[in-house]
NUKOL-118473 format. One record per atom (N, C-alpha, C): y, z, x; residue in one letter. Coordinates in steps of 0.02 Angstrom, whole numbers, plus 50000, padded with zeros to 5 digits. Layout:
residues N
YZXa ...
***
This chain:
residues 494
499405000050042x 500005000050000x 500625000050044x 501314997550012x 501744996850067x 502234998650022x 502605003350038x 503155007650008x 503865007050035x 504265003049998x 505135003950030x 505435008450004x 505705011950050x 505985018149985x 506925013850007x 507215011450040x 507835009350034x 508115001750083x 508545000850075x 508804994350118x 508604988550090x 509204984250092x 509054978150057x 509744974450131x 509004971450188x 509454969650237x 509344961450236x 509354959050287x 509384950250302x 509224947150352x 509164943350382x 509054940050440x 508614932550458x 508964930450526x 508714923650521x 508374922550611x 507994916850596x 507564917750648x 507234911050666x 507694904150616x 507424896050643x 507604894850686x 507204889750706x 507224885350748x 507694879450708x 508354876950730x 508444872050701x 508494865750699x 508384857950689x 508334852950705x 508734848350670x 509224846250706x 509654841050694x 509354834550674x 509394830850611x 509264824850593x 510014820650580x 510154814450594x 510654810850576x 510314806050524x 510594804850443x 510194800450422x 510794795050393x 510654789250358x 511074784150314x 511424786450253x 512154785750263x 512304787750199x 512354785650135x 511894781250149x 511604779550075x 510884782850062x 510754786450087x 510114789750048x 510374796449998x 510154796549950x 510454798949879x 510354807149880x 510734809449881x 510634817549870x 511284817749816x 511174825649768x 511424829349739x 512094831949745x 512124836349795x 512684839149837x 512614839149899x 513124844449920x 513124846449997x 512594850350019x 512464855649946x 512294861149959x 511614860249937x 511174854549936x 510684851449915x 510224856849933x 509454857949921x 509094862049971x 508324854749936x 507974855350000x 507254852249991x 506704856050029x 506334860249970x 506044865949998x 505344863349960x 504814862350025x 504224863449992x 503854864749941x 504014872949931x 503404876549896x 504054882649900x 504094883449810x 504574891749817x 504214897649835x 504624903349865x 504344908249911x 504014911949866x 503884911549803x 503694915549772x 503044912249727x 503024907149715x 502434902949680x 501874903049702x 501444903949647x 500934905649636x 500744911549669x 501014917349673x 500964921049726x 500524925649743x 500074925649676x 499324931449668x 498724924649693x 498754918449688x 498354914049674x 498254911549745x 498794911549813x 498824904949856x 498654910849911x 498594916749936x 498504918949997x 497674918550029x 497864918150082x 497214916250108x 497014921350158x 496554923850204x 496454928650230x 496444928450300x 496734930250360x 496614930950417x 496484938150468x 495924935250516x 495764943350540x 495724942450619x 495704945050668x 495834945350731x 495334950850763x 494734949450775x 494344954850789x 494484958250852x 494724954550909x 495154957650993x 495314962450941x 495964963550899x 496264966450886x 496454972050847x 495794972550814x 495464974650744x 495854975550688x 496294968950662x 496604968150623x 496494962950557x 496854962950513x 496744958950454x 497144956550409x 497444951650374x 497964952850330x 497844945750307x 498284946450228x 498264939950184x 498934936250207x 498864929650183x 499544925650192x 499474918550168x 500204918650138x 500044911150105x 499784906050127x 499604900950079x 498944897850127x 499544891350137x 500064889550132x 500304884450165x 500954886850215x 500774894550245x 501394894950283x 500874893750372x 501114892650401x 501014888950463x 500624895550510x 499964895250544x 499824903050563x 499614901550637x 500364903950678x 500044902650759x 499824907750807x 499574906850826x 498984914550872x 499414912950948x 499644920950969x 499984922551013x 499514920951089x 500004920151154x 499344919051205x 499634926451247x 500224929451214x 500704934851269x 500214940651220x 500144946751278x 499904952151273x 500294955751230x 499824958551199x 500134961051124x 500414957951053x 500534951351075x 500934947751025x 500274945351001x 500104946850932x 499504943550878x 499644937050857x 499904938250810x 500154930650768x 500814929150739x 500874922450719x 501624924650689x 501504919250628x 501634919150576x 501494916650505x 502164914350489x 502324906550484x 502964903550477x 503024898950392x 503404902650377x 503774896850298x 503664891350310x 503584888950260x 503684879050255x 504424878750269x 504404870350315x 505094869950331x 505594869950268x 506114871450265x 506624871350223x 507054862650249x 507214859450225x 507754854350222x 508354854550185x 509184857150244x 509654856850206x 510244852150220x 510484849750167x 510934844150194x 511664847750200x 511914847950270x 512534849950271x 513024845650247x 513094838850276x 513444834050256x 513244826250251x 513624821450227x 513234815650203x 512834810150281x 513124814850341x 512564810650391x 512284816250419x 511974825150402x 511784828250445x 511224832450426x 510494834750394x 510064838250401x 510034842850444x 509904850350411x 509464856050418x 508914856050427x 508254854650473x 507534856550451x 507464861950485x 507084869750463x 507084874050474x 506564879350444x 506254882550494x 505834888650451x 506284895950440x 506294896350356x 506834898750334x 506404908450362x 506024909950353x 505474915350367x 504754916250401x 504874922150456x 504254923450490x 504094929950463x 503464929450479x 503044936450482x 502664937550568x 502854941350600x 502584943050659x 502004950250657x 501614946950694x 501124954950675x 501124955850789x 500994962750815x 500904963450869x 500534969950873x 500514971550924x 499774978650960x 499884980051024x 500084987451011x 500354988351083x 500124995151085x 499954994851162x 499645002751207x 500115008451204x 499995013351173x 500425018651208x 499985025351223x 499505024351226x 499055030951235x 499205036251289x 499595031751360x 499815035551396x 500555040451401x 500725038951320x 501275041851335x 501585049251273x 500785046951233x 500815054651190x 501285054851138x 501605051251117x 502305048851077x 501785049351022x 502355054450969x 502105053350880x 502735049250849x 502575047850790x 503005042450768x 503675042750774x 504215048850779x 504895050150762x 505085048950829x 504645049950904x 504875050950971x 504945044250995x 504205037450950x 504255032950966x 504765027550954x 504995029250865x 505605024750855x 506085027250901x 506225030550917x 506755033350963x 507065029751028x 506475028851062x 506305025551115x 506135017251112x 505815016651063x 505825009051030x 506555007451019x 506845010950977x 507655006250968x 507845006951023x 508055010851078x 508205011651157x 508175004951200x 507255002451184x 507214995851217x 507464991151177x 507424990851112x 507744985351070x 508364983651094x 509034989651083x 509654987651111x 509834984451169x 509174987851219x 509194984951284x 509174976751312x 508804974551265x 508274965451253x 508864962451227x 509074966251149x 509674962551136x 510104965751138x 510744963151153x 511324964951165x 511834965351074x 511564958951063x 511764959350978x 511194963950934x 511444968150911x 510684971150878x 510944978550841x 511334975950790x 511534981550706x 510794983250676x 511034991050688x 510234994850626x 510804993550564x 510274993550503x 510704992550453x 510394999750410x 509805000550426x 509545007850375x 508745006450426x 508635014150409x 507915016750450x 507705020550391x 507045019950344x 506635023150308x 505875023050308x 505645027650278x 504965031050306x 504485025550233x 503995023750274x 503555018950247x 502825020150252x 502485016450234x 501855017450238x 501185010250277x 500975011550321x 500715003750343x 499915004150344x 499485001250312x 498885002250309x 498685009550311x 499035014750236x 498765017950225x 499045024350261x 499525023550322x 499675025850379x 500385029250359x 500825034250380x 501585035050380x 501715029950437x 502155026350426x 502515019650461x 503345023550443x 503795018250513x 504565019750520x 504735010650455x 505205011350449x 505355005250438x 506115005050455x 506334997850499x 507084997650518x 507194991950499x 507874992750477x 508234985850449x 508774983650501x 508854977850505x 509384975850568x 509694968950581x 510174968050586x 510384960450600x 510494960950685x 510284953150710x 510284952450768x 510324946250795x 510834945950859x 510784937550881x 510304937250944x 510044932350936x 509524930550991x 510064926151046x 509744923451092x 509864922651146x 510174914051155x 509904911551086x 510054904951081x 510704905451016x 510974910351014x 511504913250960x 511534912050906x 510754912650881x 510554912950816x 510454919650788x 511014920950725x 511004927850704x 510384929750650x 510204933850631x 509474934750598x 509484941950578x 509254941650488x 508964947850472x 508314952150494x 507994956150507x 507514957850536x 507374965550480x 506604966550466x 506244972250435x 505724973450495x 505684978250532x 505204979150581x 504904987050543x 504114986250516x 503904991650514x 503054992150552x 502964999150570x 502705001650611x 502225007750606x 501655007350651x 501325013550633x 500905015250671x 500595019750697x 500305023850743x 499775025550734x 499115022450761x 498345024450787x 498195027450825x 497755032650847x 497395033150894x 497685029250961x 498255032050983x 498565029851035x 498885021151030x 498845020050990x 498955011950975x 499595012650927x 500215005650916x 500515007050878x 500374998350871x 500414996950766x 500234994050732x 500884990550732x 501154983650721x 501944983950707x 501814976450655x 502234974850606x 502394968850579x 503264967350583x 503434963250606x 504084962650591x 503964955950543x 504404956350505x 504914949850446x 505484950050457x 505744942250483x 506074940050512x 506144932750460x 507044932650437x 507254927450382x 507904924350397x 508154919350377x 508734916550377x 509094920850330x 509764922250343x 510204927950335x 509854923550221x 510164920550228x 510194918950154x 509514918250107x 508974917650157x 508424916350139x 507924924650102x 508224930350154x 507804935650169x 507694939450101x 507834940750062x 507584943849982x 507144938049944x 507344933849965x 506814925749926x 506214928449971x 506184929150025x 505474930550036x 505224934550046x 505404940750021x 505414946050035x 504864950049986x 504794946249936x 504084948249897x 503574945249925x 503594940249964x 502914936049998x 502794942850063x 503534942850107x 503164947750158x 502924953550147x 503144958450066x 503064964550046x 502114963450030x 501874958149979x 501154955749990x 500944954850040x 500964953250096x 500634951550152x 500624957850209x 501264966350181x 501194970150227x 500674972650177x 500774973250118x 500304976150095x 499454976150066x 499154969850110x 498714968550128x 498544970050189x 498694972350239x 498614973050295x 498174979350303x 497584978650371x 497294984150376x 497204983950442x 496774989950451x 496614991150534x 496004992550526x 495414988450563x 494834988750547x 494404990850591x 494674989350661x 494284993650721x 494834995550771x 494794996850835x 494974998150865x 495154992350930x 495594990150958x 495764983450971x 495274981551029x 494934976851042x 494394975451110x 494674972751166x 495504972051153x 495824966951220x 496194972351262x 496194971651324x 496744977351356x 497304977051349x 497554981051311x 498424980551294x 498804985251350x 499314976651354x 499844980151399x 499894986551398x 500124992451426x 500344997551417x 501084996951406x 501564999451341x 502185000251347x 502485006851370x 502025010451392x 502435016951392x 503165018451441x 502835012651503x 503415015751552x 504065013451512x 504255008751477x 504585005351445x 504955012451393x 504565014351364x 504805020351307x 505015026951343x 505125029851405x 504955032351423x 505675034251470x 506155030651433x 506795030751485x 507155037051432x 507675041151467x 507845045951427x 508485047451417x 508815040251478x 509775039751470x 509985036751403x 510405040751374x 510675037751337x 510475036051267x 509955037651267x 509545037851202x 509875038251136x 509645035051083x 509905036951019x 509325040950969x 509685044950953x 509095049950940x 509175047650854x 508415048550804x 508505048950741x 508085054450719x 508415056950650x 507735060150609x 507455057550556x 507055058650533x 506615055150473x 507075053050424x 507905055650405x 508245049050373x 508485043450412x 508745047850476x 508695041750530x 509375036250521x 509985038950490x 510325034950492x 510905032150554x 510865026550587x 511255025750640x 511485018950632x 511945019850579x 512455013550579x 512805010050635x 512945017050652x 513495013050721x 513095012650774x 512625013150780x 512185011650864x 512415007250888x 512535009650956x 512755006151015x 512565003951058x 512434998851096x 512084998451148x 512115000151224x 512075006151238x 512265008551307x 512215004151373x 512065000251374x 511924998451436x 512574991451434x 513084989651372x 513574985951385x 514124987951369x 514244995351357x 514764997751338x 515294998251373x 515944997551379x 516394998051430x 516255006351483x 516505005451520x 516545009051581x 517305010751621x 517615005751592x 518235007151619x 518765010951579x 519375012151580x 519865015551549x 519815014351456x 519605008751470x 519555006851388x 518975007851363x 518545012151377x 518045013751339x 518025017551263x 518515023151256x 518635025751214x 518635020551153x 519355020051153x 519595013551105x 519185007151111x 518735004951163x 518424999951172x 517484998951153x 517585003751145x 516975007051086x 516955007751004x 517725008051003x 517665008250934x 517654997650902x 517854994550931x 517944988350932x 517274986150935x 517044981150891x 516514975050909x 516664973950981x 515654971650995x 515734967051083x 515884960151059x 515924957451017x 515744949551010x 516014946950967x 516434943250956x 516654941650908x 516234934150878x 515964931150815x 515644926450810x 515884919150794x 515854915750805x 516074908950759x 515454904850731x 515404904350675x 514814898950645x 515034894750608x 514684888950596x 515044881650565x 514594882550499x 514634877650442x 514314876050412x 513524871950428x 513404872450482x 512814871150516x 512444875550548x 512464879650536x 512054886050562x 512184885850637x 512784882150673x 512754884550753x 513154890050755x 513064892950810x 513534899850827x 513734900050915x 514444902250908x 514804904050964x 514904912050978x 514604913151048x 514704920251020x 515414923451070x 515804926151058x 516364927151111x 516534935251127x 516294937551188x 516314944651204x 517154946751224x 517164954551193x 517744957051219x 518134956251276x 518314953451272x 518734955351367x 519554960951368x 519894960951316x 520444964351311x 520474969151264x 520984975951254x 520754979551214x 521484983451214x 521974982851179x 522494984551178x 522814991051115x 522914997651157x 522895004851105x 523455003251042x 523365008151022x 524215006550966x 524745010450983x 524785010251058x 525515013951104x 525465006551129x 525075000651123x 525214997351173x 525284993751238x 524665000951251x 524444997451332x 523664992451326x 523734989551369x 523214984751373x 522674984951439x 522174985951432x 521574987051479x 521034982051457x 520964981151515x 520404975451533x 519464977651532x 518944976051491x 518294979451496x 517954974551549x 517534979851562x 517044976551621x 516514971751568x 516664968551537x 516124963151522x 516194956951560x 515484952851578x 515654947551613x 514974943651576x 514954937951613x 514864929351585x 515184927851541x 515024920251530x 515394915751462x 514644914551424x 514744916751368x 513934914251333x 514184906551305x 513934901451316x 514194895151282x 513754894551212x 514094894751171x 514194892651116x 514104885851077x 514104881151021x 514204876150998x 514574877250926x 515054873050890x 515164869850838x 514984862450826x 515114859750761x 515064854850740x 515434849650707x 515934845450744x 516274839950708x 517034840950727x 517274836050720x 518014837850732x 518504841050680x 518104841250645x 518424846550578x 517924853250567x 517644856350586x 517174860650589x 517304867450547x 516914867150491x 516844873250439x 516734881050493x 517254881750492x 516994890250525x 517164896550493x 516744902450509x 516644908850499x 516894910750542x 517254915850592x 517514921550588x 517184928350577x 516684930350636x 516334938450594x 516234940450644x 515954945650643x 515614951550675x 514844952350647x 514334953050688x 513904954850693x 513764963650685x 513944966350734x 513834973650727x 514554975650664x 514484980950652x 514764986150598x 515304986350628x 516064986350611x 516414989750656x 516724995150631x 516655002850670x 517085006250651x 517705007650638x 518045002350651x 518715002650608x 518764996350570x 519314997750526x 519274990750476x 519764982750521x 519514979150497x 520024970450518x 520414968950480x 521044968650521x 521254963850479x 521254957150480x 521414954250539x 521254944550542x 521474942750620x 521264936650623x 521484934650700x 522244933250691x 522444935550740x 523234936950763x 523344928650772x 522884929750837x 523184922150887x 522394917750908x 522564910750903x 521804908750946x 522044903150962x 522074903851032x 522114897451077x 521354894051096x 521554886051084x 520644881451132x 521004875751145x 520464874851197x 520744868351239x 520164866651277x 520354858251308x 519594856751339x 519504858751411x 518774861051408x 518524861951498x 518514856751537x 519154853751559x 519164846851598x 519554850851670x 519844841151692x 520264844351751x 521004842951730x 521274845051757x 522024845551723x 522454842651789x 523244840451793x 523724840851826x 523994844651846x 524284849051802x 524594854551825x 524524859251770x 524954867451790x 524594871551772x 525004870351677x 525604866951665x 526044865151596x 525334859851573x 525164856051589x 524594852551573x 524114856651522x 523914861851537x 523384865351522x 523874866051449x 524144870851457x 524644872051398x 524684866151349x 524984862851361x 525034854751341x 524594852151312x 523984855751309x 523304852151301x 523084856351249x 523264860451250x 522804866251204x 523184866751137x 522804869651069x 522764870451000x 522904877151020x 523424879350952x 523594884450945x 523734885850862x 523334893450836x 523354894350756x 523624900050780x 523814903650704x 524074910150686x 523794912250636x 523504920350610x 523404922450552x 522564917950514x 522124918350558x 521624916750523x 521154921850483x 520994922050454x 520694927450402x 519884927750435x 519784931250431x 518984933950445x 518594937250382x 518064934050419x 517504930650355x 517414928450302x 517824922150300x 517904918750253x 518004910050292x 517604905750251x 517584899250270x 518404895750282x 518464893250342x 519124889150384x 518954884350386x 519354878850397x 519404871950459x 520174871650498x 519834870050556x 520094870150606x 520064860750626x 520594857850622x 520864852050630x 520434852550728x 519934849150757x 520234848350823x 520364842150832x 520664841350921x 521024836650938x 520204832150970x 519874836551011x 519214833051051x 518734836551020x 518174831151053x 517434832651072x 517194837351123x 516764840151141x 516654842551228x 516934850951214x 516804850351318x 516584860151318x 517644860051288x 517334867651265x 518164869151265x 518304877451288x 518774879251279x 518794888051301x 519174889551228x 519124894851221x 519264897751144x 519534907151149x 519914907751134x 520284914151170x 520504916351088x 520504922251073x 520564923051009x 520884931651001x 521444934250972x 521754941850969x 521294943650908x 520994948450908x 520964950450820x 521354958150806x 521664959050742x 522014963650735x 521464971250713x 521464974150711x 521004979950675x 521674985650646x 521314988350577x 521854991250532x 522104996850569x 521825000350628x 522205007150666x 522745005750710x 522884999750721x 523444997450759x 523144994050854x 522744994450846x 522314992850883x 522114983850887x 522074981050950x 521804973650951x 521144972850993x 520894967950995x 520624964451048x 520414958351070x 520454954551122x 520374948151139x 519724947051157x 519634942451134x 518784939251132x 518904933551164x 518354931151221x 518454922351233x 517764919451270x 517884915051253x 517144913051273x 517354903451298x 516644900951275x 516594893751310x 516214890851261x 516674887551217x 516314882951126x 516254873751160x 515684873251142x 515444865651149x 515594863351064x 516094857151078x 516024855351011x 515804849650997x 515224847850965x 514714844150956x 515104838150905x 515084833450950x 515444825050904x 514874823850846x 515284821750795x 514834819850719x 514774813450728x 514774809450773x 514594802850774x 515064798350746x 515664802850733x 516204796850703x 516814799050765x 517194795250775x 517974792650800x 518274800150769x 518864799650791x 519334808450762x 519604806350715x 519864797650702x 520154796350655x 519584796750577x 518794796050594x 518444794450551x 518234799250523x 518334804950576x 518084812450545x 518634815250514x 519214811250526x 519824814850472x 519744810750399x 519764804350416x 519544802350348x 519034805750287x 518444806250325x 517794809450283x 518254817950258x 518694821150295x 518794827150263x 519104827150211x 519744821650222x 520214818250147x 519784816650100x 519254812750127x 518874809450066x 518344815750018x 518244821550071x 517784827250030x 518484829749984x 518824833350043x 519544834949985x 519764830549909x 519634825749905x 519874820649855x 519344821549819x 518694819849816x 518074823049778x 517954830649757x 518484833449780x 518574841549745x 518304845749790x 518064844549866x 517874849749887x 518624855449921x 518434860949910x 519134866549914x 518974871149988x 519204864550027x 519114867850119x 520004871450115x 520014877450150x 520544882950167x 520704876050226x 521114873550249x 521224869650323x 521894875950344x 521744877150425x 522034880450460x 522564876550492x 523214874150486x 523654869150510x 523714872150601x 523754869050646x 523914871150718x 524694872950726x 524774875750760x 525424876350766x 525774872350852x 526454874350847x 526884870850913x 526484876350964x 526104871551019x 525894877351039x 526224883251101x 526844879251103x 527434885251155x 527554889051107x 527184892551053x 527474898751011x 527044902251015x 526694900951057x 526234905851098x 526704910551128x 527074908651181x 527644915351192x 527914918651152x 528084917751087x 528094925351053x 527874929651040x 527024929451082x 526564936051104x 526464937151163x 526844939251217x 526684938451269x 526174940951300x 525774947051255x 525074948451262x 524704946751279x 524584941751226x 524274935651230x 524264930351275x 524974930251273x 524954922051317x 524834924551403x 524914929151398x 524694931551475x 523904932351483x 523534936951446x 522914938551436x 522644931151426x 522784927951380x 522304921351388x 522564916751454x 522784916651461x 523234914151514x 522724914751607x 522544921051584x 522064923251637x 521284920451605x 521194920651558x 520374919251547x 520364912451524x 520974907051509x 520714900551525x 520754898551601x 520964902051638x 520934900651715x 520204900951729x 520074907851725x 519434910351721x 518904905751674x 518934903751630x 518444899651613x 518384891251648x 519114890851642x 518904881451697x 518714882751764x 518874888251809x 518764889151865x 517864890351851x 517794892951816x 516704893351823x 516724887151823x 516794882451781x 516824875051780x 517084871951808x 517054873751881x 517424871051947x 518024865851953x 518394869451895x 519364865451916x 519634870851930x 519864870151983x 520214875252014x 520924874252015x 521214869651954x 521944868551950x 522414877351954x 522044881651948x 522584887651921x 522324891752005x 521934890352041x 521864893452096x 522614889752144x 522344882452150x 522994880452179x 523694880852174x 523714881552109x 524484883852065x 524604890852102x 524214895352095x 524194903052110x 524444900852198x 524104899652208x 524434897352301x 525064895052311x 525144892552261x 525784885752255x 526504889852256x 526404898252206x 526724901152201x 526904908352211x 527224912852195x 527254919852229x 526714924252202x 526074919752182x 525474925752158x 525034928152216x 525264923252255x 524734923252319x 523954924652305x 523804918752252x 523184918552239x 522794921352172x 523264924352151x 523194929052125x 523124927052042x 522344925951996x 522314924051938x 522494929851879x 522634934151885x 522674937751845x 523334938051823x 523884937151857x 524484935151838x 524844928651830x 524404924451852x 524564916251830x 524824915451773x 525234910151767x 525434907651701x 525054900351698x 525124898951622x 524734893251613x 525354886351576x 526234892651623x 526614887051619x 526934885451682x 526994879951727x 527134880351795x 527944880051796x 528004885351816x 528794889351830x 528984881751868x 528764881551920x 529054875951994x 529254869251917x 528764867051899x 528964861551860x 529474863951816x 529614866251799x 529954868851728x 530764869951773x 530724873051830x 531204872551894x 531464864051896x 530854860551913x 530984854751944x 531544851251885x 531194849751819x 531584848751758x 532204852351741x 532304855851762x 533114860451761x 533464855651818x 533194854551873x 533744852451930x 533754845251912x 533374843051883x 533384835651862x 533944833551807x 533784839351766x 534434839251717x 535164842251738x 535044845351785x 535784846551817x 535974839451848x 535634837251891x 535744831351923x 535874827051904x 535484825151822x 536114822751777x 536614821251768x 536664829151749x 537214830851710x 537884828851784x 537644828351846x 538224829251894x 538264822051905x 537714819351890x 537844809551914x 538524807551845x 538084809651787x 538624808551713x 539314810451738x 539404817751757x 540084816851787x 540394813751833x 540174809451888x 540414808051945x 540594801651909x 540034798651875x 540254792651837x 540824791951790x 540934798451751x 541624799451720x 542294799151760x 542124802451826x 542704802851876x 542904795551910x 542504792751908x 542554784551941x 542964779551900x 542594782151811x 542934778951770x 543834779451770x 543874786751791x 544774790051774x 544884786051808x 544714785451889x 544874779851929x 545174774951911x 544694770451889x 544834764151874x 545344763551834x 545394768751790x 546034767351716x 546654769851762x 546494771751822x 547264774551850x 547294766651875x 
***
């Protein structure tokens, strides 16, 4: 029997595959779906039975979801949905498995752990693996008969696919039993009566015959730990091992690590903290480092705006977001010159964002939070060409607009009004240096030489003073030829 006593969480976990097709093949809407077999049909009538004797396990499952046998130690099987087919737009397909069921078997005999010590230590390594990884609720369950933990959680994987997750669990004779269900954020209650049948068929029938890894040394770490009790609630869990370290930890703790971007195509950008500014005003820099690269889709690209983890204070919206492309530039006004600039975008709620290109870009973004408090997020967004011209992908948006579709469009602004944050325009100022320089243009290193930074990227501007100089003396020089020419003229009339 399999008992939920609370949580109604989500999560996603496809693989997804880009199809381009003719737009003359006939669909419905946008929001079309072409799904197999519903998650719920026939649902006493179609399960079929699988058992794993290594493992001494057993369980039912629908007989047309896909059932692949693990070759990694501990990992059993994993039981996949029929693909889902969704049409984002009139040249682009979704194919995707909207839900997994994972079953695994793992050693802990050496480490004496009863169930409350093990979740303990289990979420410990979880946070550790992923870096994105919200508990959403922890309640006490039942798994073949057994007291089982059950945790609810959203999480991005590594290919920055965000995902609901139900991981429940349970404890043998030194062995711990585990199933996770794993869904596309939108998918996960649709199948959520198929995985509730399939935990609750599950049994343990012998004792496993394969040598299982041992996890203990793994459980067994004791820094930092997040401790639960049998209600076990830990909304805000954190992940210790990326938390700031520097001056801004305080306030930089209370802030999301990541800020997200997703298109109407299920891609995701994920963009980590780098700035973190109090509500006196001062601004400190966190020790986070890499660029996770990211993707969108199209030169008009449907985006989200979110957060993954919970944040303890409330949002209000992005302040400022500068992007521009990862190329090589002229000079350091170039860069400037080049880049998109918005104001006031709302978070979590569907945008478009007009861009200018295709290709890598850098994406630098303020968000406000309601305590007076900010922080800058930036990362490195690939934006994926729709196979049309910029002029053709503006057309197709007029032409959805004119057919009634109701896109929010985010207009760009002049982008020298960037200096009326100088926060900002300094702070990004340093992390698009920092991002073209990984991408070996070193236009803002040479600039930095060029001028009194002596090298120095952290105070660069991304407007070149010398030029902006040069254009002043040019216009004086002007202005002094115009007069000399006036004086020649008096001349002559004398």
């Amino acid at each position: 029997m399999f008992i939920l006593d609370n949580g109604n969480s989500k999560l996603l976990f496809p693989f997804t595959l880009i199809v381009f097709i003719s737009t003359t093949m006939l669909f419905t809407s946008f929001d079309t779906y072409l799904v197999s077999a519903q998650p719920t049909e026939n649902m006493n009538e179609n399960f079929i039975p699988y058992e794993n004797t290594d493992y001494g396990i057993k369980i039912q499952y629908p007989y047309n979801w896909k059932n692949t046998e693990s070759l990694d130690q501990n990992s059993v099987a994993t039981f996949s949905a029929p693909e889902i087919r969704e049409k984002k737009s009139s040249t682009l397909i979704n194919i995707y498995n909207p839900a997994h069921v994972i079953l695994a078997v793992e050693n802990i005999s050496s480490s004496n752990l009863d169930l409350n010590d093990f979740t303990n230590k289990y979420l410990n390594r979880l946070s550790t693996i992923n870096t994105e990884f919200q508990i959403n609720n922890i309640t006490d369950g039942t798994l073949a008969g057994k007291p089982a933990k059950i945790i609810f959680s959203k999480e991005m994987d590594i290919l920055n696919r965000i995902s609901d997750v139900m991981r429940i669990f349970t404890i043998s004779d030194g062995v711990v039993y585990r199933i996770n269900y794993v869904a596309d954020p939108k998918w996960f209650s649709e199948y959520m009566p198929v995985a509730q049948k399939m935990i609750g068929s599950y049994e343990i029938i012998s004792q496993p015959k394969n040598n299982l890894n041992p996890v203990s040394s793994a459980l067994t770490t004791t820094t930092n730990q997040t401790q639960i009790s049998n209600s076990g609630d830990i909304s805000n869990f954190t992940n210790p091992a990326t938390s700031s370290t520097t001056a801004a930890t305080t306030i930089g703790n209370l802030l999301p690590e990541n800020l997200v971007v997703t298109d109407n195509t299920d891609n995701n950008a994920r963009l980590p903290l780098r700035f973190v500014t109090d509500n006196s005003g001062i601004t400190t820099e966190t020790n986070t480092s890499g660029v996770p690269e990211g993707s969108v889709f199209g030169y008009n690209p449907v985006l989200t705006f979110h957060f993954v983890e919970r944040p303890n204070i409330g949002i209000v919206k992005i302040n400022d977001l500068i992007m521009g492309q990862i190329k090589t530039y002229d000079s350091l006004s170039d860069i400037l010159e080049g880049s998109q600039y918005w104001k006031d975008i709302p978070l979590n709620d569907e945008v478009v964002l007009r861009l200018d290109n295709a290709g890598l870009h850098y994406l630098v973004a303020s968000v406000q939070f309601s305590n007076g408090t900010s922080g800058i997020y930036s990362s490195v967004v690939d934006v994926e060409s729709d196979q049309r011209t910029k002029s053709g992908s503006d057309s197709e948006l007029e032409r959805e607009q004119d057919n009634g579709a109701n896109y929010n469009v985010i207009d760009s602004l002049n982008v020298e009004d960037i200096l009326n944050t100088p926060v900002f325009y300094q702070k990004s100022s340093t992390l698009i240096c920092s991002h073209l320089s990984l991408y070996g243009f070193k236009i803002c290193e040479e600039g930095a030489q060029n001028s009194s930074n002596n090298g120095n990227l952290d105070t660069i501007s991304i407007i070149d003073s010398n030029n902006e100089n040069d254009e002043d003396d040019e216009d004086n020089n002007n202005d002094e030829n115009e007069n000399n020419s006036n004086d020649d003229d008096d001349d002559n009339d004398d």
